[in-house]
C-alpha positions, 0 to 999 in steps of 0.5 A: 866101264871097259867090260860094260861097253865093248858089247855096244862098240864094234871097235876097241875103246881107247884108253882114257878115251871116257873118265869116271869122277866119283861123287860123295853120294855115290853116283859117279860122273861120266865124261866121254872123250873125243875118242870115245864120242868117234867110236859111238859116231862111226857105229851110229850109236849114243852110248849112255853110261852110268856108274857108282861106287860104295865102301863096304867092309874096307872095301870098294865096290863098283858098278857100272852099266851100259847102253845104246841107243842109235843116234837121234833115240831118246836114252833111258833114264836106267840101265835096267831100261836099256831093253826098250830100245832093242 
């Protein structure tokens, strides 16, 4: 998440300022902290974020996706239909 949402924020996100809790069918849950809701209020965006996560071959495998919207837009319900709103 901290590569995917630095290009959406003029500011460095804080560590711990969003958390990810895996989920048993792979999609994770996004919580955004006080910190994080800051950043988003003083760039005038709603930032939505999601992620999920897989075991192949041993090994785990994430993914996450990013995008913003100004405050007060609908969210797309995708990440790959973040480019409507742009």
């Amino acid at each position: 998440l901290y590569k995917a949402i630095p290009p959406l924020l003029p500011a460095t996100i804080p560590w711990h300022s969003i958390a990810v809790l895996p989920q048993p069918d792979g999609r994770c849950a996004v919580l955004k902290a006080d910190a994080f809701r800051a950043l988003e209020a003083d760039a005038g965006l709603d930032v939505e974020v999601q992620a999920s996560w897989a075991q192949r071959h041993g090994v785990f495998v994430t993914t996450a996706a990013a995008c913003a919207r100004p405050l007060g837009q609908q969210v797309p319900t995708r990440p790959e239909k973040c480019g409507e709103f742009f």
